[in-house]
Biopython code that builds the backbone (N, CA, C, O; Angstrom):
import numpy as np
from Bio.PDB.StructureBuilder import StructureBuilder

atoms = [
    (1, "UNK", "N", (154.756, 113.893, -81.810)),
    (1, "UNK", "CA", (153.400, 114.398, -82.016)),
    (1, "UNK", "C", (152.381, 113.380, -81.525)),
    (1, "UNK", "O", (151.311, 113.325, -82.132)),
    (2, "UNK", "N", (152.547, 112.749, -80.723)),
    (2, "UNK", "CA", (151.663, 111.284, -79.732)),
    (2, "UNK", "C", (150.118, 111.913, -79.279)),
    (2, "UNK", "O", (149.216, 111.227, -78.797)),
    (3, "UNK", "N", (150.035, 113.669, -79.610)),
    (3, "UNK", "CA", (148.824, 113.809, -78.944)),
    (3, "UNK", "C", (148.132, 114.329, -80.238)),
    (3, "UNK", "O", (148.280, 115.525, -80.488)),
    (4, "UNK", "N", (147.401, 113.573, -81.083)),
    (4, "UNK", "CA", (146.471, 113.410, -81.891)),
    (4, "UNK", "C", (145.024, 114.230, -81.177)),
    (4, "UNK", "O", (144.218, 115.148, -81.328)),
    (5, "UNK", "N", (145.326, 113.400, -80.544)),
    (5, "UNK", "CA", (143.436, 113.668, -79.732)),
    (5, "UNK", "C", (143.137, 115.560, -79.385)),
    (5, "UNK", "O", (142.163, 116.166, -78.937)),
    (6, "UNK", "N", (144.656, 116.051, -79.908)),
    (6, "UNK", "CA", (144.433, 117.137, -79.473)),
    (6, "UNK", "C", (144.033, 118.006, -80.862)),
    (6, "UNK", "O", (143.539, 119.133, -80.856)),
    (7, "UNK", "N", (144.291, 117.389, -81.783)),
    (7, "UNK", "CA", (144.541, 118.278, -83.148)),
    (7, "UNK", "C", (143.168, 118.761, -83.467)),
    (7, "UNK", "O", (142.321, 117.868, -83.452)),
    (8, "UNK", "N", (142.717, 120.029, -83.770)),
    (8, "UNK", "CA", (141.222, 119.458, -84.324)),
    (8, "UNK", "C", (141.015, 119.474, -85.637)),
    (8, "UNK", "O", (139.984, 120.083, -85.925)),
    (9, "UNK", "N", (141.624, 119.022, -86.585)),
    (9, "UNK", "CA", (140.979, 118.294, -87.780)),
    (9, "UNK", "C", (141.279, 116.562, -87.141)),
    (9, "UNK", "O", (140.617, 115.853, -87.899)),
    (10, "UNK", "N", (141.780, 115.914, -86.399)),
    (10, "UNK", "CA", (141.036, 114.938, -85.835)),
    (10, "UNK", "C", (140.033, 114.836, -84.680)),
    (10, "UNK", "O", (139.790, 113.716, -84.230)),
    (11, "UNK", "N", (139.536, 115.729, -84.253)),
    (11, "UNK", "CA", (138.233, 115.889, -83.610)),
    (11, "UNK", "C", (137.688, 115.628, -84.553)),
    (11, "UNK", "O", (137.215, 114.523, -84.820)),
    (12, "UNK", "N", (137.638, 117.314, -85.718)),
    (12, "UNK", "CA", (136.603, 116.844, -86.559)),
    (12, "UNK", "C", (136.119, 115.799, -87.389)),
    (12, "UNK", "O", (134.984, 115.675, -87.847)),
    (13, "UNK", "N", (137.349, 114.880, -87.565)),
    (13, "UNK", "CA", (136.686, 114.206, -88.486)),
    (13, "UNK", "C", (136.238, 112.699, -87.461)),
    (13, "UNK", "O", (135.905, 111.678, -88.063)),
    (14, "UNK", "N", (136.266, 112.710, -86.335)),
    (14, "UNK", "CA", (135.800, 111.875, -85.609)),
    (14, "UNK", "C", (134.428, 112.385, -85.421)),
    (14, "UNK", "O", (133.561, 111.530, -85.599)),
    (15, "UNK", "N", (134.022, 113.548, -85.109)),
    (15, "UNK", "CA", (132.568, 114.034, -85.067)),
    (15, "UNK", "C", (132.130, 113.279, -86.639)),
    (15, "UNK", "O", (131.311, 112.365, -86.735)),
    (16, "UNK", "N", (132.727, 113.773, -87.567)),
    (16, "UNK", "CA", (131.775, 113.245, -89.456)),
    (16, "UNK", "C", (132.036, 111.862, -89.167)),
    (16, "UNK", "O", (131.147, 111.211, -89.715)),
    (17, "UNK", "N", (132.751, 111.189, -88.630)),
    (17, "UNK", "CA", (132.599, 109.835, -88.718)),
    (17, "UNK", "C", (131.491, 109.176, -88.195)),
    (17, "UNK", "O", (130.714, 108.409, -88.763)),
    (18, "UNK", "N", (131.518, 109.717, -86.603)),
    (18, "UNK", "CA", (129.663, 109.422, -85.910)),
    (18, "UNK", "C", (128.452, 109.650, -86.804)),
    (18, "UNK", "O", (127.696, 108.786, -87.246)),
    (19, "UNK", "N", (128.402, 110.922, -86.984)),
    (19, "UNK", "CA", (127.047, 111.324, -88.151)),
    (19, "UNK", "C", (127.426, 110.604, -89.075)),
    (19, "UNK", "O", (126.579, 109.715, -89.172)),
    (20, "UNK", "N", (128.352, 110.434, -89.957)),
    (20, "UNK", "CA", (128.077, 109.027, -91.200)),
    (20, "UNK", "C", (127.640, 108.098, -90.627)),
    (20, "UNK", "O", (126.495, 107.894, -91.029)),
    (21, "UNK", "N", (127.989, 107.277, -89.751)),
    (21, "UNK", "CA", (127.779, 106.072, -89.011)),
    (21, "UNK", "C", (126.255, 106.298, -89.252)),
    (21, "UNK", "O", (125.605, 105.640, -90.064)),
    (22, "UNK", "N", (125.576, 107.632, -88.198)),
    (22, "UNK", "CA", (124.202, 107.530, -87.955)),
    (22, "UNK", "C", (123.117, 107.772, -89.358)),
    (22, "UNK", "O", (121.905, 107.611, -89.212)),
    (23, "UNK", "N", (123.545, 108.058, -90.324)),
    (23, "UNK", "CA", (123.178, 108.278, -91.868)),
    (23, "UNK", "C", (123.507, 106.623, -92.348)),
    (23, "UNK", "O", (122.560, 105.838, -92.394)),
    (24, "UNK", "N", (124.579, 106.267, -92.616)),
    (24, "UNK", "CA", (124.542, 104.865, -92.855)),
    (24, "UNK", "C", (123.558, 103.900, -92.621)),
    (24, "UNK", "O", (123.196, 103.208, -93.571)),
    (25, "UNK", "N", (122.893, 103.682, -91.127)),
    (25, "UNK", "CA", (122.474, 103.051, -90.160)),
    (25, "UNK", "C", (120.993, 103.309, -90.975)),
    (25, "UNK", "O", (120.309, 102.286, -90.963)),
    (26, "UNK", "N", (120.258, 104.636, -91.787)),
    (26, "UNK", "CA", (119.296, 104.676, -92.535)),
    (26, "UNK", "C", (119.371, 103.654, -93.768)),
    (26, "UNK", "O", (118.413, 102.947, -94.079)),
    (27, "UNK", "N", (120.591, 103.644, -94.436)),
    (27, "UNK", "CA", (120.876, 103.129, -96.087)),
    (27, "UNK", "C", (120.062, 101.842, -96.323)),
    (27, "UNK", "O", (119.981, 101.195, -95.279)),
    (28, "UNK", "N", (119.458, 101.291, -97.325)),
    (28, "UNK", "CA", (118.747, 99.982, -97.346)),
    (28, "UNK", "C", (119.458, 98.591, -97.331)),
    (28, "UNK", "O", (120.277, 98.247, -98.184)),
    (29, "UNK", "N", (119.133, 97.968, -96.466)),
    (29, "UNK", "CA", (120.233, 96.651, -95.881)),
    (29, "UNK", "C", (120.516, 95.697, -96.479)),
    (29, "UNK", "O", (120.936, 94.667, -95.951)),
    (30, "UNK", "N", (120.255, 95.939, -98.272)),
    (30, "UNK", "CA", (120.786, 95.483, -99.601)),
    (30, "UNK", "C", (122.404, 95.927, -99.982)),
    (30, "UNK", "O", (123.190, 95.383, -100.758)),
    (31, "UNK", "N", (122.569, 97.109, -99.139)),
    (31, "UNK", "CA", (123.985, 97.566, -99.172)),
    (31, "UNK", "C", (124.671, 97.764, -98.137)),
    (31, "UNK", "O", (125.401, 98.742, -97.971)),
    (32, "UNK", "N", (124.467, 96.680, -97.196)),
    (32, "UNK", "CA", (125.325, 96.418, -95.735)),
    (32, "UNK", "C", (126.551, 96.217, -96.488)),
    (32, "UNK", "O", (127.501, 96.976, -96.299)),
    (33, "UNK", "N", (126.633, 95.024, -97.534)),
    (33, "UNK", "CA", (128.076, 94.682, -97.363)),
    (33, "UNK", "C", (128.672, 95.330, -98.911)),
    (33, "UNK", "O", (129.749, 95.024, -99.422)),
    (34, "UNK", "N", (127.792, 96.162, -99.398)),
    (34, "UNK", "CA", (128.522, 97.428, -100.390)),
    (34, "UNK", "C", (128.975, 98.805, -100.397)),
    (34, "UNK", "O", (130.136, 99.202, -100.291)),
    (35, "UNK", "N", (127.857, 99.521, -100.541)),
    (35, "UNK", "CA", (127.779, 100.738, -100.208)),
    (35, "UNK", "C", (128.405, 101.177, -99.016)),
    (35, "UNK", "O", (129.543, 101.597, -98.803)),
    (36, "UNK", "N", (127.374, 100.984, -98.244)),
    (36, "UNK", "CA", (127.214, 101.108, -96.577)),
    (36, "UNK", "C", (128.367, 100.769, -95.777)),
    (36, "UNK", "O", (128.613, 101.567, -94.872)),
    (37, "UNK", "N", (129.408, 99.411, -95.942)),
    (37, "UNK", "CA", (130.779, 99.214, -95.759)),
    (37, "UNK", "C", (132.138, 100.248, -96.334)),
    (37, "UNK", "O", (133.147, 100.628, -95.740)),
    (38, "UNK", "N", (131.623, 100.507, -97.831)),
    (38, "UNK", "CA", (132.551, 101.614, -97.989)),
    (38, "UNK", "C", (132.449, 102.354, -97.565)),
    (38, "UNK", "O", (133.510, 102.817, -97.146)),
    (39, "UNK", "N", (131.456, 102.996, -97.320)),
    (39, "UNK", "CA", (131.247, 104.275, -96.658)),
    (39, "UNK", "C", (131.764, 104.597, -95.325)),
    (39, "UNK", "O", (132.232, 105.682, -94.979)),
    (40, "UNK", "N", (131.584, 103.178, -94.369)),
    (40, "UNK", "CA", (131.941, 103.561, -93.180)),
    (40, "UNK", "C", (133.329, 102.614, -92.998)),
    (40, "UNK", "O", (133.594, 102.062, -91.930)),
    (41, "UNK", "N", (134.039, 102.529, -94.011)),
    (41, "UNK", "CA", (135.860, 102.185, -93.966)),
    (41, "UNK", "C", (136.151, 103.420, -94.291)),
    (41, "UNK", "O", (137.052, 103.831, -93.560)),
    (42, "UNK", "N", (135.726, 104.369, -95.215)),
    (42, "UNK", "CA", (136.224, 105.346, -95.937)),
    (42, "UNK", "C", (136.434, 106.482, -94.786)),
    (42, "UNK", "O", (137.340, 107.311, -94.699)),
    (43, "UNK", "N", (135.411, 106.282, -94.004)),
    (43, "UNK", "CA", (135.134, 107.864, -92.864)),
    (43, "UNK", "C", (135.548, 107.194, -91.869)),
    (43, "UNK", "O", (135.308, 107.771, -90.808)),
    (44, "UNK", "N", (136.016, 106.321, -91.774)),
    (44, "UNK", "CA", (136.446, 105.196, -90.431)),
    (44, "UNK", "C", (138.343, 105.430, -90.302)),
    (44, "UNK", "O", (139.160, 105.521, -89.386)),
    (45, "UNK", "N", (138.362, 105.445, -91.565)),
    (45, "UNK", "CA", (139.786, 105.800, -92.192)),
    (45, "UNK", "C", (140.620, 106.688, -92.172)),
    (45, "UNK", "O", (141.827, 106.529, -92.354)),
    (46, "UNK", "N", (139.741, 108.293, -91.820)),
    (46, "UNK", "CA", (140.434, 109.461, -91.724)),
    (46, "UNK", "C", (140.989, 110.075, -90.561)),
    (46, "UNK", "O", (141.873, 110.929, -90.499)),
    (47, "UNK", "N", (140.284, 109.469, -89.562)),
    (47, "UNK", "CA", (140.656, 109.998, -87.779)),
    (47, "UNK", "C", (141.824, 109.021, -88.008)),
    (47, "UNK", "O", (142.983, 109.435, -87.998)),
    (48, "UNK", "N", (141.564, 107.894, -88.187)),
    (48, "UNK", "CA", (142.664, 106.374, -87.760)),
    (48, "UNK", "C", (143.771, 106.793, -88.661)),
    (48, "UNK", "O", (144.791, 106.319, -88.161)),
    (49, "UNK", "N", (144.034, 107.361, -89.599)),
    (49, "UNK", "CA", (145.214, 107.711, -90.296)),
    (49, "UNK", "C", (145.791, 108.823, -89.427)),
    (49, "UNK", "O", (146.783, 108.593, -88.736)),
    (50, "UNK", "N", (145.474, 109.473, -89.431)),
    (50, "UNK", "CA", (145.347, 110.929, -88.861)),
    (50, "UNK", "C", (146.345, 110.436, -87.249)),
    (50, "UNK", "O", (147.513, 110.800, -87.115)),
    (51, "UNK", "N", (145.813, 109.819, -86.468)),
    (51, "UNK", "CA", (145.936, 109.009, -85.410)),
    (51, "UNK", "C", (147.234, 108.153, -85.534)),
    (51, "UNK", "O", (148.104, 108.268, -84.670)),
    (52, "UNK", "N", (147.381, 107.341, -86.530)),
    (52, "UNK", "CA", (148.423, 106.272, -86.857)),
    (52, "UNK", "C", (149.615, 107.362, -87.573)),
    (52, "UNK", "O", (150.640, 106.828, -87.997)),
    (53, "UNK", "N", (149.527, 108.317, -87.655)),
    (53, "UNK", "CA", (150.763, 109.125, -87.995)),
    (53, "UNK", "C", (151.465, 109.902, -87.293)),
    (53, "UNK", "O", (152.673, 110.134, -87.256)),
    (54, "UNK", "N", (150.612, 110.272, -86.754)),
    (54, "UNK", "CA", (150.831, 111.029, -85.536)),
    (54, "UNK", "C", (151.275, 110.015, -84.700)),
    (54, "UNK", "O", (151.731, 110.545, -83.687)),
    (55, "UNK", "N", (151.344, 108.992, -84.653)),
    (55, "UNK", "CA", (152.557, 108.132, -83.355)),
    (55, "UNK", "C", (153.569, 107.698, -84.156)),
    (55, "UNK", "O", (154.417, 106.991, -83.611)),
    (56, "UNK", "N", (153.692, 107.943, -85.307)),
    (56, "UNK", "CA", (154.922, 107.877, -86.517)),
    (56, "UNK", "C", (155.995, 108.705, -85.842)),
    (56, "UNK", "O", (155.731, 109.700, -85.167)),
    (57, "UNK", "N", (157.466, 108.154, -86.098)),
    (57, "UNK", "CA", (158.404, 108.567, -85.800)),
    (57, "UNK", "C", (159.397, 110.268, -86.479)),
    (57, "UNK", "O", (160.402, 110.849, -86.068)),
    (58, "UNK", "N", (158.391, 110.537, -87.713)),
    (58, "UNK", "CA", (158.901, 111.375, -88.541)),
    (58, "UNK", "C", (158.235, 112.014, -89.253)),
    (58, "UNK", "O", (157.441, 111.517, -90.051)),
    (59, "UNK", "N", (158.445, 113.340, -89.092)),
    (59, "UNK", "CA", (157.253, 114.120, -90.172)),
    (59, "UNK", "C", (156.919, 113.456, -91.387)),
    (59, "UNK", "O", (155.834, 113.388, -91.963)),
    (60, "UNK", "N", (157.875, 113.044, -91.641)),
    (60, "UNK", "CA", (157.819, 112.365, -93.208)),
    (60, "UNK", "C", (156.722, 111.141, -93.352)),
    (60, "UNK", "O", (155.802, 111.076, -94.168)),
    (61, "UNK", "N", (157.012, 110.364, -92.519)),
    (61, "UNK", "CA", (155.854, 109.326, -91.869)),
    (61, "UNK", "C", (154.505, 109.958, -91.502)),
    (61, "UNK", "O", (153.411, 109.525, -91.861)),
    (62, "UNK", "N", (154.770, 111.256, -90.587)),
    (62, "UNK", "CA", (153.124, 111.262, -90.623)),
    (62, "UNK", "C", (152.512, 112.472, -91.725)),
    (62, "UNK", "O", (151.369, 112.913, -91.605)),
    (63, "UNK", "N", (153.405, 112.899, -92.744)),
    (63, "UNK", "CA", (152.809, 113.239, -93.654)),
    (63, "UNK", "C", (152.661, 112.619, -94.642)),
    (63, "UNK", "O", (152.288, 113.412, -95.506)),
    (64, "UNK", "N", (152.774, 111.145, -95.232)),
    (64, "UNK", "CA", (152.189, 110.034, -96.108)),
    (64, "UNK", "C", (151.188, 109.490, -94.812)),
    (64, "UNK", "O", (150.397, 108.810, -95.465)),
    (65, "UNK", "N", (150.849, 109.400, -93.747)),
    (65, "UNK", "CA", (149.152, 109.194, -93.091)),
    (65, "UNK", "C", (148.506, 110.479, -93.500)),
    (65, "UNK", "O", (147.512, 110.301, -94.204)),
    (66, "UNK", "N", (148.747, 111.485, -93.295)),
    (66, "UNK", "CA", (147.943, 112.245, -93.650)),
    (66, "UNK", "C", (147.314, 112.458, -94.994)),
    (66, "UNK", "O", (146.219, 112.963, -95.242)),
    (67, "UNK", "N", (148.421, 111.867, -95.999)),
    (67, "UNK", "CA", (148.031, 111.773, -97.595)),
    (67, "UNK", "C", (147.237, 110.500, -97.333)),
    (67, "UNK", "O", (146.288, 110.503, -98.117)),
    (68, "UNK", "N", (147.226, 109.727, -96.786)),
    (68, "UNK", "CA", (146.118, 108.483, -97.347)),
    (68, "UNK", "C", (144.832, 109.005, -96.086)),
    (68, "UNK", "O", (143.695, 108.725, -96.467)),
    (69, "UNK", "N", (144.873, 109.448, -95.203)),
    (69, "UNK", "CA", (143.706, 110.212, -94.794)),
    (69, "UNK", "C", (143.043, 111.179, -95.434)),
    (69, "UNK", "O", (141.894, 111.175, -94.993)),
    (70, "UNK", "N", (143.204, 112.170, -96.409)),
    (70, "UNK", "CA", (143.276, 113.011, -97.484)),
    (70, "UNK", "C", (142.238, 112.082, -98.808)),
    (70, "UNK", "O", (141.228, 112.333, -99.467)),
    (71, "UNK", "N", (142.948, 111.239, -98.708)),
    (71, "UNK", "CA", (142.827, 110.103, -99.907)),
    (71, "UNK", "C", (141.277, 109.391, -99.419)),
    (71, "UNK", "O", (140.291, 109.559, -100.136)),
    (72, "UNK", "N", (141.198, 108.639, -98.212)),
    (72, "UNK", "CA", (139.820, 108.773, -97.630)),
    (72, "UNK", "C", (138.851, 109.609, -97.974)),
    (72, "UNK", "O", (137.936, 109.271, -98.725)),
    (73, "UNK", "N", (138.967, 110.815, -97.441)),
    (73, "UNK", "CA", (138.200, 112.136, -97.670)),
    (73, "UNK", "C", (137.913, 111.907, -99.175)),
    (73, "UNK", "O", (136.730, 111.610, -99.337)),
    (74, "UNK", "N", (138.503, 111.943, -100.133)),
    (74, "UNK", "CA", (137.607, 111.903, -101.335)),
    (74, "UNK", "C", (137.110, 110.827, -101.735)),
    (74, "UNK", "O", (136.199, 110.928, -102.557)),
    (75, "UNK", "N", (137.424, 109.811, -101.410)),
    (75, "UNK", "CA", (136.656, 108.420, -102.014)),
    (75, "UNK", "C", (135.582, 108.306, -100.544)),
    (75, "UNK", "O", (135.459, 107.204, -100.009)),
    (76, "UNK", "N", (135.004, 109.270, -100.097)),
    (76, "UNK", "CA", (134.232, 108.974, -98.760)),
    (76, "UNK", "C", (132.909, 110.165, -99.717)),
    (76, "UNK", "O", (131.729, 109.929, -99.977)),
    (77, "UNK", "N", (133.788, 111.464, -100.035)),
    (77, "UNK", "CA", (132.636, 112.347, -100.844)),
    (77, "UNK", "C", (132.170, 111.590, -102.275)),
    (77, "UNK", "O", (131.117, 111.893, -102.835)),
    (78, "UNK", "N", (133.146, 110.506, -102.822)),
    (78, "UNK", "CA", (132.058, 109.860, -103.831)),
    (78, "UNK", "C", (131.499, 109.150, -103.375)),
    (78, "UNK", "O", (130.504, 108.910, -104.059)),
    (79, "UNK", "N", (131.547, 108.500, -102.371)),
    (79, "UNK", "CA", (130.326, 107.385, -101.587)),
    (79, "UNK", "C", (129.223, 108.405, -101.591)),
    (79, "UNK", "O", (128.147, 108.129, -102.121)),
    (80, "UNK", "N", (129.355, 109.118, -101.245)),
    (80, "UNK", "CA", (128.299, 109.956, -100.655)),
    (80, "UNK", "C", (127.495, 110.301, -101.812)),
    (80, "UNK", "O", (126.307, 110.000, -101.930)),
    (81, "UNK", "N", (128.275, 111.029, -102.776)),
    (81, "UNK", "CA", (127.299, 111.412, -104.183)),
    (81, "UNK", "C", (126.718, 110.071, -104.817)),
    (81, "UNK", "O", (125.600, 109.918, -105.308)),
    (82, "UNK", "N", (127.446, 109.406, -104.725)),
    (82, "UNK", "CA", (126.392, 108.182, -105.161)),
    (82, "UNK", "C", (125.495, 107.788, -104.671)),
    (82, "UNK", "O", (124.566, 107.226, -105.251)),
    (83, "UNK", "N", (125.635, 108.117, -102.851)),
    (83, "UNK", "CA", (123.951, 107.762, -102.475)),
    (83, "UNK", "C", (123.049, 108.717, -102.578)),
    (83, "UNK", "O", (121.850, 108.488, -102.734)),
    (84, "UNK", "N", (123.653, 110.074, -102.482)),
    (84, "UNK", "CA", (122.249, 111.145, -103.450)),
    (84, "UNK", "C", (121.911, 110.542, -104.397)),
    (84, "UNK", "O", (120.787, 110.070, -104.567)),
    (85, "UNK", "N", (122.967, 110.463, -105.251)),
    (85, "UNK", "CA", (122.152, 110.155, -107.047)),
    (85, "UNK", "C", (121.351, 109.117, -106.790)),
    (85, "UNK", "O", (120.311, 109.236, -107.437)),
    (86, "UNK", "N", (121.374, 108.034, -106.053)),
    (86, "UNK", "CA", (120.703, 106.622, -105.709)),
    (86, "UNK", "C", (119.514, 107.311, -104.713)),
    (86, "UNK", "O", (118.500, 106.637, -104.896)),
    (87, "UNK", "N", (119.306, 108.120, -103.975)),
    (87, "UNK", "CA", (118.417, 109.024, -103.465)),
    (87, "UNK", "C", (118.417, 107.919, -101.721)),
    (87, "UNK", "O", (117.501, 107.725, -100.922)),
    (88, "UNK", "N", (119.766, 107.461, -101.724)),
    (88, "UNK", "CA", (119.534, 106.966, -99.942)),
    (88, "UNK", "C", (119.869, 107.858, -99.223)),
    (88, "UNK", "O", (119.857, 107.583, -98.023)),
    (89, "UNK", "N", (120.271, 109.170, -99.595)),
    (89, "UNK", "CA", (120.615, 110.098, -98.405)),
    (89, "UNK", "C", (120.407, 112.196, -99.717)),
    (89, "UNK", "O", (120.812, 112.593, -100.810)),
    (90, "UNK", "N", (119.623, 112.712, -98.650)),
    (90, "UNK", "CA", (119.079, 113.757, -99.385)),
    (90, "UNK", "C", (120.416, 114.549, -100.205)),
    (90, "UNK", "O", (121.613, 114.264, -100.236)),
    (91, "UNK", "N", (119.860, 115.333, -100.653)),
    (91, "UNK", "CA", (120.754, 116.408, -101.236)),
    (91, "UNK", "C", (121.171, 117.163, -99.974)),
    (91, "UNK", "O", (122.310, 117.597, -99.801)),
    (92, "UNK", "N", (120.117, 117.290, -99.067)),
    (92, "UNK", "CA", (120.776, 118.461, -97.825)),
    (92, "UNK", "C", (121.332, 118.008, -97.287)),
    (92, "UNK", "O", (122.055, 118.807, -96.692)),
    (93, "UNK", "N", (121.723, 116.042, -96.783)),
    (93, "UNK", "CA", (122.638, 115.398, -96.387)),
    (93, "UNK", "C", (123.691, 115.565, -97.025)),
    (93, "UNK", "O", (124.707, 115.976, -96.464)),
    (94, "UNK", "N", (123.642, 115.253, -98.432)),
    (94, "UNK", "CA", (125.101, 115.403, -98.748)),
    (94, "UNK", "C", (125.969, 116.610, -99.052)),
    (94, "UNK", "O", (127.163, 116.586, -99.351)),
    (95, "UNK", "N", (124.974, 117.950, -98.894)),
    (95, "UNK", "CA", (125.611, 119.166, -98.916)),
    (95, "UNK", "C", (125.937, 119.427, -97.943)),
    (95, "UNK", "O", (126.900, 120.170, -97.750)),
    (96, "UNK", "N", (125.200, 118.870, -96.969)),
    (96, "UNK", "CA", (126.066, 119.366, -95.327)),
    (96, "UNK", "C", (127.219, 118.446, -94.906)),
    (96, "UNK", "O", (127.960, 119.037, -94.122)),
    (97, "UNK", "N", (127.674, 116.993, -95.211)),
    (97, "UNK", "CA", (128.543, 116.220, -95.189)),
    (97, "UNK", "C", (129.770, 116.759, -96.178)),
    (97, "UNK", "O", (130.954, 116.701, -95.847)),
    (98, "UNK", "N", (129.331, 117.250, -97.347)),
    (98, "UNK", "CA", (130.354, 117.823, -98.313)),
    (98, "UNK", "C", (131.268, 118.974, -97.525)),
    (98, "UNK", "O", (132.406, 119.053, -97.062)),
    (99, "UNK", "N", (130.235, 119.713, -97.634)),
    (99, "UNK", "CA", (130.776, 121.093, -96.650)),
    (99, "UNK", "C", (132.046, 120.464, -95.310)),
    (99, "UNK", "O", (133.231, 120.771, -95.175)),
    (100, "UNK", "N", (131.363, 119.709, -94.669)),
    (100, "UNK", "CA", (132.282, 119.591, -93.366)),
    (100, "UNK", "C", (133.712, 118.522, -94.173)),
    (100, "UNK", "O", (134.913, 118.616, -93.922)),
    (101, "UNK", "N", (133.183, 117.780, -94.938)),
    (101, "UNK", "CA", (134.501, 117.523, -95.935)),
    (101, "UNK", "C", (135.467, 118.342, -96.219)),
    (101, "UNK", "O", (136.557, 118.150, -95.680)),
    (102, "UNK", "N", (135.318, 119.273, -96.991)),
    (102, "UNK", "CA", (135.989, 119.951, -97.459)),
    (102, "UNK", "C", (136.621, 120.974, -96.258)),
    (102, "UNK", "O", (137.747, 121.464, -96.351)),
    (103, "UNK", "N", (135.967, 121.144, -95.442)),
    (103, "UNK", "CA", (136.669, 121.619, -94.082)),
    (103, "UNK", "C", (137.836, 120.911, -93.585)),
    (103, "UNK", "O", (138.881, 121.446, -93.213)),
    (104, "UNK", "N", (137.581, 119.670, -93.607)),
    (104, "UNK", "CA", (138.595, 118.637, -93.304)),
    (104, "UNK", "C", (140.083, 118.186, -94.105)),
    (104, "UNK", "O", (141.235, 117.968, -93.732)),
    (105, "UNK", "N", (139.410, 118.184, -95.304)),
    (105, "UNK", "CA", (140.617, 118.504, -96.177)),
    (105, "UNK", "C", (141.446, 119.272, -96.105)),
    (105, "UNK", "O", (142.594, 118.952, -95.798)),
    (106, "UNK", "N", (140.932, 120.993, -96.476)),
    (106, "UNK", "CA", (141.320, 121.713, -95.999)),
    (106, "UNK", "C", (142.421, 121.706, -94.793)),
    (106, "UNK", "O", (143.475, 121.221, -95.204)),
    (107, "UNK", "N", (142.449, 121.885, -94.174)),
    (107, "UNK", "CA", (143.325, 121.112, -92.505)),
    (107, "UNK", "C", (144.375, 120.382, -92.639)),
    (107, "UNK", "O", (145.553, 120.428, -92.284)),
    (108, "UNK", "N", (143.633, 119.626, -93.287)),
    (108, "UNK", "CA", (144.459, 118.541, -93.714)),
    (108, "UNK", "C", (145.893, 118.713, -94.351)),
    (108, "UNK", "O", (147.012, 118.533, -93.871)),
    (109, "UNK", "N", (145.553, 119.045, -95.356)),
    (109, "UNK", "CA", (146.730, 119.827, -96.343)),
    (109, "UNK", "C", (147.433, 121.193, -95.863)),
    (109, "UNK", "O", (148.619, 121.448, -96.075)),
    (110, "UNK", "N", (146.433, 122.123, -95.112)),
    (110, "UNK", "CA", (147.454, 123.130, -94.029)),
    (110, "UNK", "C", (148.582, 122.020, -93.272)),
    (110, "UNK", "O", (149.810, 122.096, -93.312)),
    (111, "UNK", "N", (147.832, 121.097, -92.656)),
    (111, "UNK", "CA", (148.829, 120.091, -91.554)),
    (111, "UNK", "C", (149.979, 119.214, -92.463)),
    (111, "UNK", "O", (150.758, 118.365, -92.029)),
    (112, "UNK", "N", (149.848, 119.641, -93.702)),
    (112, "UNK", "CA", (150.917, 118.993, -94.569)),
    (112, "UNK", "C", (151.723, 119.670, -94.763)),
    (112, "UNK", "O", (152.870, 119.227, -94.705)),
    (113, "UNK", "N", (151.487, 121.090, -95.092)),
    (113, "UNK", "CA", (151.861, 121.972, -95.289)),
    (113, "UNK", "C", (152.896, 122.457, -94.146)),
    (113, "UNK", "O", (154.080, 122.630, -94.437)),
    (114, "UNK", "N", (152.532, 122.619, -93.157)),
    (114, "UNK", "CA", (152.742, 122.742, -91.959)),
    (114, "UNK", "C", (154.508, 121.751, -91.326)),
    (114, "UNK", "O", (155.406, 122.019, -90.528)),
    (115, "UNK", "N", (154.188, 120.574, -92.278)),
    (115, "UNK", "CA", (155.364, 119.766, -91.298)),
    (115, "UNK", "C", (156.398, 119.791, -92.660)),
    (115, "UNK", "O", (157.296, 118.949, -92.668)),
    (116, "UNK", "N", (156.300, 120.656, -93.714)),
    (116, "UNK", "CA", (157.863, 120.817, -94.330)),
    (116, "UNK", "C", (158.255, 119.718, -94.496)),
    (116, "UNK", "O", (159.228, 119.454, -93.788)),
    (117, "UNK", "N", (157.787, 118.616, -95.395)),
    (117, "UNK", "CA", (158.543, 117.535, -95.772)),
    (117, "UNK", "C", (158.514, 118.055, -97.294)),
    (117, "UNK", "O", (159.090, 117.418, -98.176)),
]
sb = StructureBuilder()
sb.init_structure("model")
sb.init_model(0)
sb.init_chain("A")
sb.init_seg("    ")
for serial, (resi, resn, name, xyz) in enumerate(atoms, 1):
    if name == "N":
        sb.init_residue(resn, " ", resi, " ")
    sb.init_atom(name, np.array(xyz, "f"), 0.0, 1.0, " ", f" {name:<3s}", serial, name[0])
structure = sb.get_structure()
């Protein structure tokens, strides 16, 4: 499975990774090396898993990347609610980031689903 680049729940989550990046790049530069770092390991995390399993030798292998890409995805949507509640990124930011989340997940777990381990 060497062609990742083809899948698209890793498109997509390389597209949410750019737009976090460019939402981040707003956050106040009191949380470069808090917030703002988790945030962009967390969404940095889900293509690159996604990616690093897919050159795995065994379904089995690239369905534990896909569980810690999975695993990303939600500790990336609590980054996120915490910077609503903290008010560095709107409610319509984080409802439209949620949304394409949960798209991703979604996928995600079909593509788990999918390789019968």
């Amino acid at each position: 499975m060497n062609r990742f680049k083809e899948l698209l729940v890793w498109q997509k989550a390389i597209d949410l990774a750019v737009e976090v990046y460019k939402i981040t790049e707003k956050l106040p530069e009191e949380e470069r090396y808090g917030l703002i770092s988790q945030i962009n390991r967390s969404v940095i995390s889900i293509p690159s898993n996604i990616a690093e399993g897919a050159g795995r030798n065994t379904a089995k292998e690239f369905n534990n990347f896909l569980g810690i890409a999975q695993g990303s995805s939600f500790e990336l949507d609590i980054q996120l609610i915490i910077s609503n509640r903290l008010d560095f990124i709107t409610t319509e930011d984080y409802q439209k980031f949620e949304k394409r989340l949960e798209h991703i997940q979604n996928m995600i777990a079909k593509l788990k689903m999918s390789l019968n381990v």
